[in-house]
C-alpha positions in Angstrom: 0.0 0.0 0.0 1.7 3.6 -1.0 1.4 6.5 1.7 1.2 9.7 1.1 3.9 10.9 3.6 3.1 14.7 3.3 -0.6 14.2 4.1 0.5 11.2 6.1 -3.0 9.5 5.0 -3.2 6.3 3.6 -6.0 5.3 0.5 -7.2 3.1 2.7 -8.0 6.0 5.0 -9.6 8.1 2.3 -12.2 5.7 0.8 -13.7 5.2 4.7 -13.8 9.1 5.1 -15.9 8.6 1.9 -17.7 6.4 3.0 -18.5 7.7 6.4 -19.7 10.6 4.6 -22.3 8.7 2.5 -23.1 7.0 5.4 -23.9 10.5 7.1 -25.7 11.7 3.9 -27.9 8.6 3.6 -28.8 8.4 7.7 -29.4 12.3 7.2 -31.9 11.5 4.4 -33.6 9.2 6.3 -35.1 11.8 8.6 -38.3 13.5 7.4 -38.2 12.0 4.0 -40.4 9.6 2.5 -39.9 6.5 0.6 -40.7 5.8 -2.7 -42.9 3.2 -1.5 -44.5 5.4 1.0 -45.4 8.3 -1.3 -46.9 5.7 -3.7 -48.6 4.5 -0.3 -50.4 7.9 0.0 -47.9 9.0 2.8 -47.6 12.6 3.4 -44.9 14.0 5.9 -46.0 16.5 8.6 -42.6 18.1 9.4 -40.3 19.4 6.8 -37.5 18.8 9.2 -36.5 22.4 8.5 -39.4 24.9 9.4 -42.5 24.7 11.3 -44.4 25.5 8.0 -47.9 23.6 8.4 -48.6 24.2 12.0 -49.5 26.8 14.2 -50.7 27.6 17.8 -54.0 25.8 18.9 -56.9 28.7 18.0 -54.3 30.4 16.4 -53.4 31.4 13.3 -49.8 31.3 13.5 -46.8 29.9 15.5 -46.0 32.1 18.4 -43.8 30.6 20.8 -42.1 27.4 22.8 -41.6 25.3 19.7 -38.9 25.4 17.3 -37.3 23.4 14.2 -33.8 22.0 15.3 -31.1 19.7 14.3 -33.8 17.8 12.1 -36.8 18.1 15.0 -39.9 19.5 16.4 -38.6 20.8 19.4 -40.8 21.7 22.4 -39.0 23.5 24.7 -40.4 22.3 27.9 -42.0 26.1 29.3 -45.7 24.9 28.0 -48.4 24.0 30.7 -51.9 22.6 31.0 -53.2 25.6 29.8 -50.7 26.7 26.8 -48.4 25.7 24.5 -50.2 23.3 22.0 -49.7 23.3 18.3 -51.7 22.0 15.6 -51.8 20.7 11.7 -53.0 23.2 9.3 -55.2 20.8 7.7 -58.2 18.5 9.1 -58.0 14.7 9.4 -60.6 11.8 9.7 -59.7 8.3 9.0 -55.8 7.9 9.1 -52.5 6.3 9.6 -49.7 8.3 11.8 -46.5 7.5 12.6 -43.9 8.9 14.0 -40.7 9.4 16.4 -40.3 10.9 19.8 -38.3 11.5 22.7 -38.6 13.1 26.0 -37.0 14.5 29.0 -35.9 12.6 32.3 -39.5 12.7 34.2 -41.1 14.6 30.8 -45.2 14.3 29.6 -46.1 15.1 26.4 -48.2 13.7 24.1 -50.3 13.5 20.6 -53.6 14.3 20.4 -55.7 13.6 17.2 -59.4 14.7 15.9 -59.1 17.8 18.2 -61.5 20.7 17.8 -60.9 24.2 17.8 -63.2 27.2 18.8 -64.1 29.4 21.8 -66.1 26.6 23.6 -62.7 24.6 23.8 -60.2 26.4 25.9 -57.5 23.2 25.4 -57.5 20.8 23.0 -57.7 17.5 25.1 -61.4 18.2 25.8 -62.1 17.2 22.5 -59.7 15.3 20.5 -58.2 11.8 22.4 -54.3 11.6 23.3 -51.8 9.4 23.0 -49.5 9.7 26.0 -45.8 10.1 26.1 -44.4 10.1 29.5 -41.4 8.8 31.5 -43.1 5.9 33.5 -39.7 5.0 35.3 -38.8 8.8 36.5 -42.5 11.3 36.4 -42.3 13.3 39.6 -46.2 11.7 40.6 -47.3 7.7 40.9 -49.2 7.2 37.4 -52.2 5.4 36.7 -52.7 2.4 34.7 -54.8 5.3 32.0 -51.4 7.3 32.5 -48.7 5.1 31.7 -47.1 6.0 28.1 -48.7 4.7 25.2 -52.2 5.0 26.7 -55.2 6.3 25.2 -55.6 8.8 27.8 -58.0 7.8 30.3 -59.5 5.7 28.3 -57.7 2.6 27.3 -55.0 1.5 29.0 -51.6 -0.3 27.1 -50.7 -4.0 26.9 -47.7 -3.7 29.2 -46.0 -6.9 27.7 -45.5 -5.6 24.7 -45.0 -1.7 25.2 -41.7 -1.9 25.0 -40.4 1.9 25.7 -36.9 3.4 25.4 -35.5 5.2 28.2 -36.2 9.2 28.2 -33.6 10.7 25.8 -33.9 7.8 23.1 -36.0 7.5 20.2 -39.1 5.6 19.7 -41.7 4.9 16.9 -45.5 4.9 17.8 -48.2 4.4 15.7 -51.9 5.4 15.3 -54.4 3.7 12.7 -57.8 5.3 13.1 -59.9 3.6 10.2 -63.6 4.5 10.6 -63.8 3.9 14.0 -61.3 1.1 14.8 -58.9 2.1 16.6 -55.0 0.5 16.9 -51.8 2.1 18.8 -48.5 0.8 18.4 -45.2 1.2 20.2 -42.0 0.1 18.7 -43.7 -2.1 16.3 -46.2 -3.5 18.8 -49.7 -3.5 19.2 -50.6 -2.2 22.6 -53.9 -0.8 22.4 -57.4 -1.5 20.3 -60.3 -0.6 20.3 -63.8 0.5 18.3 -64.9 4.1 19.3 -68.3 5.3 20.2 -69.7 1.5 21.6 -71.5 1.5 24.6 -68.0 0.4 26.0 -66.2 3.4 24.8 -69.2 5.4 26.1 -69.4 4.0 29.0 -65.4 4.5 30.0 -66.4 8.2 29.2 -69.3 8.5 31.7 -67.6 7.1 34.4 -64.0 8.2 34.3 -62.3 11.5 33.8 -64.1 12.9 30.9 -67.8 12.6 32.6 -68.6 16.4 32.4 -66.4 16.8 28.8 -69.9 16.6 26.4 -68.0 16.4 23.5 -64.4 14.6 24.4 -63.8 12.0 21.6 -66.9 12.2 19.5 -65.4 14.2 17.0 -65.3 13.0 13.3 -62.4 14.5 12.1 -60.1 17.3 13.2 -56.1 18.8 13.2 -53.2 16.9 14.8 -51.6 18.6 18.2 -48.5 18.2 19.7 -48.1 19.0 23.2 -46.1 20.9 25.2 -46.4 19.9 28.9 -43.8 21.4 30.8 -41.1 19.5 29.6 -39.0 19.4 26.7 -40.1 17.0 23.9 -38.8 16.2 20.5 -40.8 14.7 17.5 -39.4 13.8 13.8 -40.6 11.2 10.8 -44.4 12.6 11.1 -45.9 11.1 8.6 -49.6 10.4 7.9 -51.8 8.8 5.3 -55.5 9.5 4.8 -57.8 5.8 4.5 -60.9 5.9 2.6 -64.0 7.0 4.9 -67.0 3.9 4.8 -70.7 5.0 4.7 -73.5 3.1 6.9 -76.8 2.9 7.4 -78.5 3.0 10.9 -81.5 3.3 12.8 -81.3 5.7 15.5 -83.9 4.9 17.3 -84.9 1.9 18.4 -88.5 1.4 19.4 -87.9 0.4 22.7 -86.1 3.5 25.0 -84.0 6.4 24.3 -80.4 4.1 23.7 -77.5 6.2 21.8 -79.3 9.5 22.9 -79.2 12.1 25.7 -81.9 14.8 27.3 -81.0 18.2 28.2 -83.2 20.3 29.8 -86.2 19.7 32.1 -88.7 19.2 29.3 -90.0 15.5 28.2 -88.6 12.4 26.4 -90.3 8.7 26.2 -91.4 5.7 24.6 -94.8 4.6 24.4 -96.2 2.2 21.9 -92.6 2.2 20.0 -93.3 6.1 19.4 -91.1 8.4 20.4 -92.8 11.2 22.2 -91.3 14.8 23.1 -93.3 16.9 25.6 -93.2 20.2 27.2 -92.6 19.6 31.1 -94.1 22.1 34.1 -90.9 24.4 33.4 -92.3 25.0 29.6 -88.6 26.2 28.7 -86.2 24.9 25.9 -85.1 20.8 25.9 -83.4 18.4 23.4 -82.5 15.0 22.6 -79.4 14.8 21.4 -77.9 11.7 19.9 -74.8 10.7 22.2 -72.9 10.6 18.5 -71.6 13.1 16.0 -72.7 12.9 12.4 -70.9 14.8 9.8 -71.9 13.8 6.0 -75.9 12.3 6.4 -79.3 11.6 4.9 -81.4 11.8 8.1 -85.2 10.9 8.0 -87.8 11.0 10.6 -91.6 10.9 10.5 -93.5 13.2 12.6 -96.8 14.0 14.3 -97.6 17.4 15.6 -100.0 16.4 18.4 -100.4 20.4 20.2 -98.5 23.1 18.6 -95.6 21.7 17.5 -92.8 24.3 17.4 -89.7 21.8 17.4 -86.7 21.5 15.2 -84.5 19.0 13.8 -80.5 20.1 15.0 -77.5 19.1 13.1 -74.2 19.0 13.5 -74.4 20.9 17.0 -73.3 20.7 20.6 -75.7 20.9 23.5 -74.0 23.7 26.2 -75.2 23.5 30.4 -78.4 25.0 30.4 -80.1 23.3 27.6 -78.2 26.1 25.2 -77.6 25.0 21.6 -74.7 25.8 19.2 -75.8 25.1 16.0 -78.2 25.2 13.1 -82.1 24.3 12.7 -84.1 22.3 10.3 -87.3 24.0 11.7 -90.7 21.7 12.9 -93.3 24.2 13.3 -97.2 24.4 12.6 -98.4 25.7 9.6 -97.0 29.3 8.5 -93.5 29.2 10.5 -91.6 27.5 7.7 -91.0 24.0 8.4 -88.3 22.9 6.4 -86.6 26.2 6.3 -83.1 26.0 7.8 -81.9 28.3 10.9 -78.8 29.3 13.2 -79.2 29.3 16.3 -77.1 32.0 18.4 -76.1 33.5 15.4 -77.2 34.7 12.6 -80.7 33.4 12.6 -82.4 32.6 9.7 -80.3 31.0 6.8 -83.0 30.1 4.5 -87.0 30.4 4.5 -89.1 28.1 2.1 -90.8 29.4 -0.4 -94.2 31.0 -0.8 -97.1 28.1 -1.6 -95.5 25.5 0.3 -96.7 25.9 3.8 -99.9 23.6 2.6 -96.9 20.5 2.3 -97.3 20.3 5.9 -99.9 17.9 7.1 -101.4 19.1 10.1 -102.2 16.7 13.0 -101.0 13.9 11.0 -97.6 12.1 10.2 -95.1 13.9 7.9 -91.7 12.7 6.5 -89.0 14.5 6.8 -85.6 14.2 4.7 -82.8 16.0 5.4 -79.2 16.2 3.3 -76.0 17.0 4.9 -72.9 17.1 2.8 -70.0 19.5 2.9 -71.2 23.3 3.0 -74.9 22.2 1.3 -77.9 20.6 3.0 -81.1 20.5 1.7 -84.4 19.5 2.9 -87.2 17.8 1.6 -91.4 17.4 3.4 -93.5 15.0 2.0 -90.9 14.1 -0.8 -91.4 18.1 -1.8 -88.2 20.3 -1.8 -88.6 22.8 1.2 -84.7 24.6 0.9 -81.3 24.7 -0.3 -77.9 26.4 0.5 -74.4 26.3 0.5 -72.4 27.9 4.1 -69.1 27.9 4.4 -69.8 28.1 8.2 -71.5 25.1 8.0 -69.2 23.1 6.2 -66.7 23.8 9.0 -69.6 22.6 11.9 -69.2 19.6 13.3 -71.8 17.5 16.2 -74.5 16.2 17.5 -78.7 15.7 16.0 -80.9 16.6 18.2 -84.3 17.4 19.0 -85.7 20.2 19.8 -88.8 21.4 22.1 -89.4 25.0 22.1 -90.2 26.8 25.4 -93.4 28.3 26.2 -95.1 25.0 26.8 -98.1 23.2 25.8 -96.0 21.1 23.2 -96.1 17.5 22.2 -94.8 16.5 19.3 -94.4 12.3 17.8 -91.4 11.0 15.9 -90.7 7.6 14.7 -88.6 6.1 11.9 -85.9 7.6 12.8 -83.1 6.8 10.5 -79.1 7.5 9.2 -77.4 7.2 6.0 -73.8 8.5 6.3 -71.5 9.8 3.5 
């Protein structure tokens, strides 16, 4: 072998600087890039590894503090809190695949959180949107809970232990997240550790009883942005990548017949079964109540056949959220006797009336006998139809962006009784 005495390097010596250096290139590369496989997969990345283009502040509408891109990594600088320091995805998610790498701090707690909300009712986003915990079991300043423990669907479902096999705080892991219409599967390291179907009487029933019993609207949610959390300790996250699965459409009956399964009263006013009808009545308070369904729907065909029995000033809500107080955010397909525009749609707290129906179709509405109702929810439109008759139309943009509950509706003043039956879902 010849040396090259004034450099005093050998050629041995410079082919493994080269290749250390495509070593470095190719390892460098393999941080926040995708595959070919993966982009033919559908895989999208969340992180640039550069910038923190594509996220901003939780009810923000830009990036405004304790995060950073570094060396290759979200960054959360550890000065967050319970309150503060949450960021989200610019764009909205619904049935997905998300994987990605984290580390945390001696004793840290972070976390991702997925089909969050945003608005003024939601001060913080894990009132609405479920979490998948990162923590340091072995060194967190307070005893944890089974619901605590990384890798757990916060208090919700707790991890297989035997196979969440977790790095120590400061190394890297890989989790997972596959939300595919419902069924839910978390992963850790390569292992399954958690699954589940969302929105069974299980899953509703873990929600009643356990931490989130007076959050209305934790976890029922749809669809939503991404959020990274910063809890007080620093946290760093790289690889984001997600892929978007193709949403499945159903077709249910919300009511059963038998009792008021799958939905929920607010207010003092009056809900029951009798003779498989479903009856709606104004109590001795004669103020505002609803049924809700305990559900969200989004996309929907809804139809119902009703009865106004004594006055019937009611209202079909959609995609809406029921506040303490029997106070309703949302909009109206209105119930009303003849001459109040039944079928016309209608914002409540806002800006009122969206759309009357036309002149000459009051007479559609069949008093004192039972009426069909159809109503079609899709993106910004919905349109209603009485009788198989047209009743209105329009496109909101506000709408489109709505998300919740049906419900309902008896109007105050009292001396109401309206019947419903037939109450029935098609999503798309």
């Amino acid at each position: 072998m010849k040396i090259n005495k004034k450099n005093n390097i050998t050629i041995d010596v410079v082919f493994a600087l080269i290749a250390i250096a495509i070593i470095a290139t190719s390892c460098a590369k393999s941080e926040n890039y995708l595959t070919t496989k993966e982009r033919e997969e559908g895989w999208q990345l969340l992180f640039d590894g550069k910038s923190l283009n594509g996220w901003r502040d939780y009810n923000g509408s830009a990036l405004t503090g304790s995060w950073d891109a570094a060396d290759g990594c979200i960054h959360a600088d550890g000065k967050g809190s319970d309150e503060s320091g949450y960021i989200v995805t610019k764009n909205i998610y619904e049935n997905f695949e998300i994987k990605w790498d984290w580390k945390i701090s001696k004793a840290g707690n972070s976390g991702l959180l997925y089909h969050v909300v945003e608005g003024l009712k939601f001060p913080v986003p894990y009132i609405t949107g479920p979490e998948y915990q990162l923590i340091d079991n072995l060194y967190f300043q307070d005893s944890l809970e089974k619901w605590q423990m990384c890798g757990a669907d916060y208090a919700m479902y707790t991890p297989d232990s035997l196979n969440c096999n977790i790095f120590p705080a400061g190394q890297w892991n890989n989790s997972k997240i596959i939300f595919d219409n419902g069924h839910v599967v978390y992963y850790m390291n390569g292992n399954k550790i958690i699954e589940y179907e969302a929105w069974t009487d299980d899953w509703h029933a873990r929600k009643k009883n356990g931490k989130w019993m007076h959050a209305n609207e934790y976890g029922l949610a749809k669809k939503g942005v991404f959020c990274l959390q910063n809890h007080g300790y620093p946290a760093w996250f790289r690889n984001i990548k997600v892929r978007e699965l193709q949403k499945k459409t159903k077709e249910i009956s919300i009511f059963n017949g038998e009792d008021l399964n799958g939905w929920e009263i607010y207010g003092q006013e009056l809900w029951y079964v009798q003779d498989s009808i479903l009856i709606s009545k104004s109590g001795p308070n004669k103020g505002y109540g609803y049924l809700a369904t305990r559900d969200y729907y989004d996309d929907f065909e809804f139809t119902a056949d009703f009865k106004q029995v004594a006055d019937g000033n009611s209202g079909v809500f959609f995609r809406s959220f029921i506040e303490p107080g029997a106070f309703v955010n949302g909009w109206q397909v209105e119930v009303a006797p003849k001459g109040r525009d039944t079928g016309g749609i209608y914002e409540s707290y806002g800006r009122g009336w969206l759309i009357q129906i036309p002149e000459g179709r009051e007479n559609i509405l069949k008093a004192e006998d039972w009426n069909t109702m159809r109503i079609r929810v899709q993106g910004e439109n919905v349109t209603t139809w009485l009788n198989g008759e047209e009743m209105a139309s329009i496109s909101d943009e506000k709408i489109a962006k709505g998300q919740g509950r049906i419900a309902l509706q008896i109007h105050d003043g009292g001396g109401i009784k309206v019947l419903w039956k037939n109450l029935n879902i098609k999503t798309l």
